[in-house]
N, C-alpha and C positions, 0 to 999 in steps of 0.2 A: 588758560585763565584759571585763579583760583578758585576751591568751589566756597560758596558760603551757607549754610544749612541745606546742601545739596544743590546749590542755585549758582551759577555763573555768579561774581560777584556783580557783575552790571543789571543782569535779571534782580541782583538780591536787594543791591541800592533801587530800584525801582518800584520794587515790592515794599520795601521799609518806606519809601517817599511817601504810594499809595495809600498806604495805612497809617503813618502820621495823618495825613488829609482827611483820610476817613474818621479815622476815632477822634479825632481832635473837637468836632462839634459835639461830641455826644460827651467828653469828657468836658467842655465849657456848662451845658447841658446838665450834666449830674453837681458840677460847683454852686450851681446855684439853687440847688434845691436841697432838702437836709430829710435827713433820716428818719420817720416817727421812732418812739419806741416799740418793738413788736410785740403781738400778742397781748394786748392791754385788754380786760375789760369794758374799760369805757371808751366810747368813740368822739369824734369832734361832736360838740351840743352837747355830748350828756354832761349834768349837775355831779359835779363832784363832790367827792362826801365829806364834805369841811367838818360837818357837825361830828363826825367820827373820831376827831382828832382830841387829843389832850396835850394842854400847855405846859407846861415845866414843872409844874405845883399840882399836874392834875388833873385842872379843871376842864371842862369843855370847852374847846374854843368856841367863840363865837362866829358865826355865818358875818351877823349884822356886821364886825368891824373889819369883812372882807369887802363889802358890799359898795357897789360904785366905782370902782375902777380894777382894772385889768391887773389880777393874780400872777405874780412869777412862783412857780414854783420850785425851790431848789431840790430834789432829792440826793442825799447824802450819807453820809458813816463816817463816823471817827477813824476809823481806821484806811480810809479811803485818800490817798496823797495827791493824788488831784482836786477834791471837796475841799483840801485845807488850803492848796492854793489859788481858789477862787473863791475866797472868802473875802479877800480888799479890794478885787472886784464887782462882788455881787453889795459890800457895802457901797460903792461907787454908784452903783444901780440908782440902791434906794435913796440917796443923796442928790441924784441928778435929776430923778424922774418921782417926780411926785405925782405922774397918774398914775403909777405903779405901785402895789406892795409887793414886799417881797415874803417869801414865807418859807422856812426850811421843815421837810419833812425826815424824820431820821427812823430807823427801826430800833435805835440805839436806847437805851432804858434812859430815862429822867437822870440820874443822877450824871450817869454818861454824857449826856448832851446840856449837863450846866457846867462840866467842865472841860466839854469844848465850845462852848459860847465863851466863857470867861480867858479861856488859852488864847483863843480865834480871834478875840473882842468882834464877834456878831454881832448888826446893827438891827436886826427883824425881829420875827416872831418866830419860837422854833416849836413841830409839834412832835414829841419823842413816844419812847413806845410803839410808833408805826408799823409794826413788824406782821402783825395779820391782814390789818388793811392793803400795805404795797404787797406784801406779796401774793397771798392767797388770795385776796378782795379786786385788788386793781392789776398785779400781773407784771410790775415793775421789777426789774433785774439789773439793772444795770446802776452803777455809783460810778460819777455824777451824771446828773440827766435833769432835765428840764419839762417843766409844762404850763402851758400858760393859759390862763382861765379868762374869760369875759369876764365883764362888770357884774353881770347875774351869777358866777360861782360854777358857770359850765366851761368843758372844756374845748378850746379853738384848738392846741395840739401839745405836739411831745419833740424832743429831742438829748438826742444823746449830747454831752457837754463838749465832747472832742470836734464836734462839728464847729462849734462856732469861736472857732480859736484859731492861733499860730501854728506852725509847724510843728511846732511838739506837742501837741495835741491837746496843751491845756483851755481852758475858756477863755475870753481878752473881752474888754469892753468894748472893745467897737465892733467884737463879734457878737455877744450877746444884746447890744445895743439895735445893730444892723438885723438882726435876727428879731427881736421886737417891735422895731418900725417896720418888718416886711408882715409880718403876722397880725399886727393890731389894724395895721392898713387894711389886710387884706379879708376882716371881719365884718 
């Protein structure tokens, strides 16, 4: 008989059988849970630092017009070819789901990020300049990525964007959807 990684092939079909059966629950098991981002600063509860941010022109954002319902947050870069393709997506978001805003955060300077709002046609609010805060302040690494804030402006959690997608790793709405009813539920 032949051998198969050293194993009789009938020991080897038996052993492969085995370990389908084994890993198969824990790999159901890992599908439905999703990845935080790591190493973050802030943990689930803590108040995220909206006041920190600047709007296109500037200004400070406001807390207040985050205030009352559950924050998406998108983190993103111009230069990032997955951010551009879930951009008529995440407009789908805020079009569909009105106890939701949506909010893009970019490290990308002001002028940068008014001309990928206008390229993109972005439906939200974007806040640019973020480049001390995500990185050095909150610990954020990764384009695109996700986090989603309670009604109070603190944070429920994170997620990398390749999680709640198709096969090819980009984001989909009923991944990002399905991903918000399991997390706003589960607050």
């Amino acid at each position: 008989m032949a051998s198969l990684f050293g194993f009789k092939q009938k020991t080897g079909a038996a052993f492969i059988a085995l370990a389908a059966l084994t890993i198969s629950p824990l790999t159901q098991a890992a599908e439905s849970e999703y990845l935080q981002l790591p190493n973050l600063s802030l943990a689930a509860g803590d108040k995220f630092p909206l006041k920190q941010l600047s709007d296109l022109s500037g200004n400070a954002m406001s807390e207040k017009a985050f205030q009352g319902k559950y924050v998406l947050i998108n983190f993103y870069s111009e230069h990032c070819a997955p951010c551009i393709r879930e951009v008529p997506v995440l407009n789908q978001i805020q079009a569909r789901n009105k106890d939701i805003h949506v909010l893009a955060i970019t490290p990308d300077k002001a002028e940068e990020a008014k001309q990928y709002l206008q390229q993109h046609a972005l439906k939200w609010p974007v806040a640019a300049g973020a480049d001390q805060l995500l990185f050095n302040q909150i610990g954020v690494k990764s384009f695109p990525s996700f986090a989603l804030l309670d009604a109070n402006g603190k944070l429920v959690t994170t997620v990398y964007a390749n999680q709640l997608g198709g096969e090819d790793g980009n984001a989909t709405l009923e991944g990002i959807e399905k991903w918000l009813r399991l997390k706003m539920r589960s607050k």
